[in-house]
PAGU-32015 format. One record per residue (C-alpha): x, y negated, z. Coordinates in steps of 0.25 Angstrom, whole numbers, plus 5000, padded with zeros to 4 digits. Layout:
residues N
XYZ/...
END
This chain:
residues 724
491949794993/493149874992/493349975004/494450034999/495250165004/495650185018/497050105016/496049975015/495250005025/496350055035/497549955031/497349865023/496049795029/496749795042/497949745037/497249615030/496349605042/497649595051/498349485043/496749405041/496849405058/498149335057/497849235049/496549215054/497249175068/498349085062/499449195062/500449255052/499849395050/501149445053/500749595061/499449655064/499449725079/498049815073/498649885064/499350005070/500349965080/500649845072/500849805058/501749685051/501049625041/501949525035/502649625026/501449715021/501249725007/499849685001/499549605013/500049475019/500649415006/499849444995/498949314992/497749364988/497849435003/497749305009/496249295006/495949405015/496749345027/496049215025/494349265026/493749325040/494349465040/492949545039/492949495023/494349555023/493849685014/493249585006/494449495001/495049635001/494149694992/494149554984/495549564982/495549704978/494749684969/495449564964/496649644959/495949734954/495449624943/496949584942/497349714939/496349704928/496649564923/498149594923/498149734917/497449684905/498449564904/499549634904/499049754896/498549664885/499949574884/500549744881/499349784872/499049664867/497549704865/496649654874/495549784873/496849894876/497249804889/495749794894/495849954892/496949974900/496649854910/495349944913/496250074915/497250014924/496149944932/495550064935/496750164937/496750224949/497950154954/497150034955/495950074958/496850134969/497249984973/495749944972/495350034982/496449994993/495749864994/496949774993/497949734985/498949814987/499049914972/498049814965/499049684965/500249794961/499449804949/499049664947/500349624947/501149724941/500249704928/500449564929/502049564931/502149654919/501149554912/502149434916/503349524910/502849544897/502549424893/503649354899/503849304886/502649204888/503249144900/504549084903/505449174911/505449074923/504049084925/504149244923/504949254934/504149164941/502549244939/503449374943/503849304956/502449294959/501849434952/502949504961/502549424975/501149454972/501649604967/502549624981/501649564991/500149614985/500449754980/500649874988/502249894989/502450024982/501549974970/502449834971/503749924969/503250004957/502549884952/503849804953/504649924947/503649914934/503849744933/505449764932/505349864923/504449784915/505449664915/506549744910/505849804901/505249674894/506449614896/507349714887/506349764879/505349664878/503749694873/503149694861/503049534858/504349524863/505649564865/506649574876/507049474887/508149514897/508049374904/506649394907/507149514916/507849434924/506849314927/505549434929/506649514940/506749374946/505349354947/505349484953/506249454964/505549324968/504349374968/505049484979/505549354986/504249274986/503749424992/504749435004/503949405015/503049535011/504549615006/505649575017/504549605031/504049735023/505449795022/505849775036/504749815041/504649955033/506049965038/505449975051/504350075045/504250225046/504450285032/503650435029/505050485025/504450635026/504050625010/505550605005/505950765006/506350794991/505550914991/504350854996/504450744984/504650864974/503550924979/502550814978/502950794964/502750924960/501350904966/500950774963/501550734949/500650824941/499550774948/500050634946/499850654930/498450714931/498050574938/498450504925/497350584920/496350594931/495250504934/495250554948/496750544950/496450454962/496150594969/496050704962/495250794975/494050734966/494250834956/495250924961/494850954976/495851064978/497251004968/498451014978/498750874973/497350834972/496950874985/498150794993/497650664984/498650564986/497650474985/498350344977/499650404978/499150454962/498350394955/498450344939/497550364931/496950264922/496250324910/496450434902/496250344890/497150244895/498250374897/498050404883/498150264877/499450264886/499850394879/499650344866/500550194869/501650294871/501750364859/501450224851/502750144847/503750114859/503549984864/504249914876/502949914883/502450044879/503950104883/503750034897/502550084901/502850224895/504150204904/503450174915/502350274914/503450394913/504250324924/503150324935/502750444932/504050514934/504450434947/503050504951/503250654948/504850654947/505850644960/505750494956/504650514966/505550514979/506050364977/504450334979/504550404992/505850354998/505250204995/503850234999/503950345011/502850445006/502750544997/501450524992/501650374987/502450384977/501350434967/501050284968/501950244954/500950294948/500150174950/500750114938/500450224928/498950154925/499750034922/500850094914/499650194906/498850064905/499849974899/500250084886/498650114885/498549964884/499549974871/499150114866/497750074865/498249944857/499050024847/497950124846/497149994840/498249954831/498450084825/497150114824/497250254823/497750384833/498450504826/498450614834/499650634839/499450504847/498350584855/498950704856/500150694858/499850574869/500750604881/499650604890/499250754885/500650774891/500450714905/499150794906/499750924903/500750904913/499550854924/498650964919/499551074920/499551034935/498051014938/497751154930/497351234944/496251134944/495851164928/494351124930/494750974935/495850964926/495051014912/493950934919/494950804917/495650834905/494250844897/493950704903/495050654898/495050724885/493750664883/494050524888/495150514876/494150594867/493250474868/494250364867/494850444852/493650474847/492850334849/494450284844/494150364831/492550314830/492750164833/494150124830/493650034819/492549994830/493449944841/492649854851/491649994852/492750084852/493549984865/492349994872/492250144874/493850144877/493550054888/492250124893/493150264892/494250194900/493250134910/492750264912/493850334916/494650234925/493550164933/492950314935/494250364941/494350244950/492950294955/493350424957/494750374964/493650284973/492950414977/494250474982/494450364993/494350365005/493350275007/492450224995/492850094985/491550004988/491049985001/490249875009/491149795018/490649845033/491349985028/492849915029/492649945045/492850055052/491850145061/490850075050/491049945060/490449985073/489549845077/489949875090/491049805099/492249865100/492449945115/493749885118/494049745124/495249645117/496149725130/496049835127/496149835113/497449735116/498049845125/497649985118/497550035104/496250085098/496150245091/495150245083/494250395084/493550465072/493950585063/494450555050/493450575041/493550695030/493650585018/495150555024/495650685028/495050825022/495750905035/495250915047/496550915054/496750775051/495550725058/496050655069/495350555080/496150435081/496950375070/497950255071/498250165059/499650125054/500050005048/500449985034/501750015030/502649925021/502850015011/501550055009/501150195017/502350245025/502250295037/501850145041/502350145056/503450065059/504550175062/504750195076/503150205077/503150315068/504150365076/503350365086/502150425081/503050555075/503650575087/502750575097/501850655088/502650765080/501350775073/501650675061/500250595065/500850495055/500050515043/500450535029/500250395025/500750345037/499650255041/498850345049/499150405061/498050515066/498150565080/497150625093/497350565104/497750695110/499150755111/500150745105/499450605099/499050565112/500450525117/500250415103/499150375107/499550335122/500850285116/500250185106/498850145117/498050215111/497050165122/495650175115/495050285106/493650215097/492750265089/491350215083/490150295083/488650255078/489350115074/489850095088/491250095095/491550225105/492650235114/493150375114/494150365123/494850245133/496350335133/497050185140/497450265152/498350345141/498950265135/500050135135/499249995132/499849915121/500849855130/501349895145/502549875153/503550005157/504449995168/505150115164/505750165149/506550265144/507550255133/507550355120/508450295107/508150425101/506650425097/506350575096/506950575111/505950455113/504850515107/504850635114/504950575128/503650505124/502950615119/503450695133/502150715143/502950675154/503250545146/502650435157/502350325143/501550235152/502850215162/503950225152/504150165137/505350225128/506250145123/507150165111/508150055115/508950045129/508349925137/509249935148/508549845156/507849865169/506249885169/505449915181/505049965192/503449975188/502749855190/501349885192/500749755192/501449715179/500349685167/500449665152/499549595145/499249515131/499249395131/499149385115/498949505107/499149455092/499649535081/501149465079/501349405093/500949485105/501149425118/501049495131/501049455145/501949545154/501949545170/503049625177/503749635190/504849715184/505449725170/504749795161/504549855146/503449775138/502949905129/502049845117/501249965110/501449895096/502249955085/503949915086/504249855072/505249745066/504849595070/504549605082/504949535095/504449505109/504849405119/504749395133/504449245137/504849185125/506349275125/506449375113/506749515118/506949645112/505949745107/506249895110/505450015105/504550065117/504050205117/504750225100/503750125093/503250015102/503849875108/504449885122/505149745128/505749725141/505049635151/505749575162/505149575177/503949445177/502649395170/503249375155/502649345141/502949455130/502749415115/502949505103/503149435091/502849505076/503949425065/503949495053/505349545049/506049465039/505049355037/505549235038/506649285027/505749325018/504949215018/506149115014/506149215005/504849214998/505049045001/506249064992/505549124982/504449044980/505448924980/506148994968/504849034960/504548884960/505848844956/505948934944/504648884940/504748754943/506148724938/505748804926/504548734921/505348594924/506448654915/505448674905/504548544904/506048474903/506348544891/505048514885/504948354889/506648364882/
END
């Protein structure tokens, strides 16, 4: 079983639990109510339209970890099977693309994906590997049919991989095609047509993908952005920092973390986790090394292109563009994903012309441009000289080996291949070990360790009410594995949902707003997923705001109430005969952080109603009648006009009703969903439609219709031919 790191366990499990209620009850898992303050899940990426996914939403959700774990382990398998494919199709040597099938396996990157317990970085490299495949041997195929395969690779690519891998994944396939398709490979030459028919296969494949694309663009439109990373200064100050340190991890075996070897590094000790990880082998970099100084090929100039080009869009200014598209400052280490991929494709051709030259002159070894990447790394890491001698003798020793047993056995191959193979296996699966270590949470696990509070047997101390009514704050201290300062332990944490793009600061944008304002604090953290708060001023004021009714804990294996706080707070929803209006929000926020604010008599609204409500009615009641996650219906019983204020997050699709009659939703209190409710006994429904749906399934319908007619119309065009 595969636990995974805390984004598995926190996210990803719930997320693929949410969407396995929905089907299990009949409904299009469309939004999740559990998650946060609410959720879209049409438009998530590596969730809802990936197919391999739909086995998890079909079992009973306690084997949930396990199809997960299945699955993960799944595409690892591809990630083997197609990086041999491919790099034996560039080597042409079945033994040199076993070796760097092992190394890029095992990178860290991977291992990386491994660990996260889904999908979403292994399918990127499955698919990748498998669209560059297709491309170069387009030859074998008709051009039809390319267009066609890649329509398919890049649905799979879109909807299974994690969206900032997918963008540089589909950055290296175009460049691929346009480079075969001037330039041609080694078996054959260039073909500009065949540009034309991969790029279409491309765009269908986008089309066949729009009911993920066209809902997840409009409803990061709606989402907060962390825009506090894109000061120049700041971006020229991580790169100063980071980029060295980026190098060293080519040649580390712990580039995962380095805090396992160096405790105290500035860059070490901040461990941006996988924001920076690449290494794949030393002996693999060499053999890399030694393809670029062999003859220049179209593949060799490729992969030496696109080695230099990721790691300058890393250490460079290029760097900004990372963190304008993807919000945060540490993500944009993530191009370097691909190095193993680039470093394993030339070793994969070195290694083969090694065997055709049969021989290594010496200005091959030193003279190998790796010495010169590990000057310019080692020059950093100096201050920690012990670790860095420590690393350089393992690697010198490593490379040692491989020339020495070279030398020995070269006329005695098949000895000689199996201890390149044991050196490499070595170094690659030891690292992935070592980047296990640095987790959060160990790689293998038994299953009852996926739950949390090490699954109390107990029954949970609340009724279906009061659960319905009020939100849950779970209690414990953070342990030390997860923050090393004290100062961050905190007694209640709320989970955000997952945004769009991948870790923004993940709330929909007036609910980070909200949570800035009313605060002043910055509660949102760094990744913008968790926000970590007391249930003590100034975070009380939250806490009552979003009914916070309940604070649990587990202790000896059993649930404990800590505190019944309803008297404090607003229940989910609630009925205000009095509002006040603020279309400035820092003017809104302050009146509701204000101690004289009375929030359990009046809701802000952002938005003029001008409409009547009140006077009080005090024998008015709201109540669910049905509390699901995309329809919500509530009854509502009123002497006097009223607003109807729903404590669920205010985000893009939408819309209530009062008896059957569409009305409109206004921001209540910055974040929430207020309606006006006319004087009577009436029946409220909130109704979740993804934005921009229906469109995009014509879409993706269209696209389908197109694949078929291309192939279909094609392969008649042929069998013509042949009967003429």
């Amino acid at each position: 079983m595969l636990k995974g790191n805390s984004d598995a366990i926190d996210l990803n499990i719930p997320c693929f639990i949410a969407v396995n209620d929905a089907v299990s009850t009949d409904l299009m898992p469309s939004w999740t109510r559990y998650i946060f303050t609410g959720f879209s899940l049409i438009g998530s990426p590596t969730l809802l339209w990936y197919p391999p996914n739909w086995l998890a939403f079909m079992v009973d959700k306690n084997y949930i970890p396990h199809v997960m774990t299945t699955l993960a382990w799944l595409h690892l398998i591809g990630v083997a099977f197609t990086g041999y494919i491919f790099f034996r199709e560039i080597s042409k040597s079945g033994f040199w693309a076993s070796v760097s099938a092992l190394a890029y396996t095992f990178s860290l990157p991977v291992i990386y994906g491994l660990s996260v317990v889904t999908s979403s970085y292994l399918a990127g490299y499955v698919f990748t590997l498998l669209a560059l495949y297709l491309i170069h041997t387009q030859k074998n195929r008709a051009r039809h049919l390319n267009a066609v395969y890649m329509a398919f690779i890049t649905f799979a690519l879109v909807t299974g991989a994690f969206i900032q891998i997918t963008l540089y994944s589909l950055g290296i396939i175009i460049l691929y095609s346009f480079a075969v398709g001037f330039w041609g490979t080694e078996s054959s030459p260039g073909d500009k047509k065949t540009i034309l028919y991969l790029l279409a296969g491309i765009v269908l494949g986008i089309f066949l993908s729009a009911p993920m694309l066209l809902p997840m663009f409009a409803i990061a439109s709606d989402t907060s952005r962390d825009f506090a990373a894109l000061s120049i200064s700041t971006i020229y100050e991580s790169i100063a920092k980071v980029s060295p340190g980026m190098l060293w991890r080519l040649f580390s075996p712990n580039a995962f973390g380095h805090n396992i070897y160096l405790p105290n590094h500035e860059v070490g000790g901040a461990n941006y986790v996988e924001s920076m990880n690449s290494f794949c082998g030393v002996i693999v970099l060499f053999l890399a090394g030694y393809a670029m100084m062999i003859r220049r090929t179209p593949t060799i100039l490729f992969f030496l292109s696109l080695f230099i080009g990721l790691v300058l869009i890393t250490i460079t200014p290029f760097a900004y563009i990372h963190v304008f598209l993807f919000g945060l400052k540490p993500v944009y280490t993530r191009a370097t994903y691909f190095l193993p991929l680039a470093i394993a494709s030339l070793a994969a051709i070195g290694g083969r012309h090694i065997e055709i030259k049969n021989d290594f002159s010496v200005r091959s070894v030193f003279l190998n441009p790796i010495w010169l990447l590990l000057l310019i790394a080692g020059i950093y890491i100096i201050p920690s000289k012990n670790y860095f001698f420590l690393e350089i003798i393992r690697g010198i020793v490593f490379i040692s080996i491989f020339l020495i047993t070279y030398n020995l056995l070269k006329y005695k191959k098949y000895f000689w291949h199996i201890i390149v193979i044991c050196l490499v296996a070595i170094e690659v699966v030891w690292s992935g070990h070592l980047m296990t270590t640095v987790q959060v949470y160990p790689l293998m696990v038994k299953p009852k360790d996926f739950y949390p509070f090490g699954s109390p047997k107990a029954s949970f101390p609340l009724n279906k009410r009061e659960l319905e009514m009020y939100r849950v704050l779970l209690y414990g201290e953070l342990s030390d594995k997860l923050n090393k300062t004290a100062v961050r332990r905190n007694n209640g944490i709320y989970y955000g949902y997952m945004s769009p793009w991948g870790y923004n600061n993940a709330y929909s944008s007036s609910y980070s707003l909200f949570l800035d304002k009313l605060t002043n604090q910055g509660i949102i953290d760094g990744l913008g997923r968790d926000v970590y708060f007391k249930a003590i001023p100034p975070y009380d004021k939250v806490a009552n705001l979003t009914s916070v009714g309940f604070i649990i804990d587990s202790k000896d294996n059993k649930w404990r109430l800590v505190e019944d706080r309803r008297d404090k707070c607003l229940p989910r929803i609630s009925l205000f005969y009095n509002y006040e209006i603020f279309e400035n929000i820092d003017e809104a926020a302050h009146r509701l952080k204000s101690h004289d604010f009375p929030f359990k008599q009046t809701v802000i609204l952002t938005s003029n109603l001008n409409l009547p409500v009140g006077p009080p009615d005090h024998d008015s009641s709201v109540n669910f009648l049905s509390n699901g996650n995309s329809k919500v219906t509530i009854e509502v019983r009123s002497k006097t006009p009223a607003i109807l204020l729903f404590n669920d997050v205010n985000t893009k699709g939408w819309e209530s009703y009062v008896d059957g009659t569409e009305v409109e939703i206004h921001k209540g209190n910055i974040a929430f969903r207020a309606i006006y409710v006319p004087q009577g006994d009436h029946v409220v429904e909130f109704r979740y439609n993804p934005p921009l749906l229906k469109l995009s399934l014509v879409i993706s319908l269209l696209g389908i219709i197109v694949c078929f007619v291309i192939y279909y119309k094609k392969r008649n065009t042929r069998n013509r031919s042949i009967q003429f």
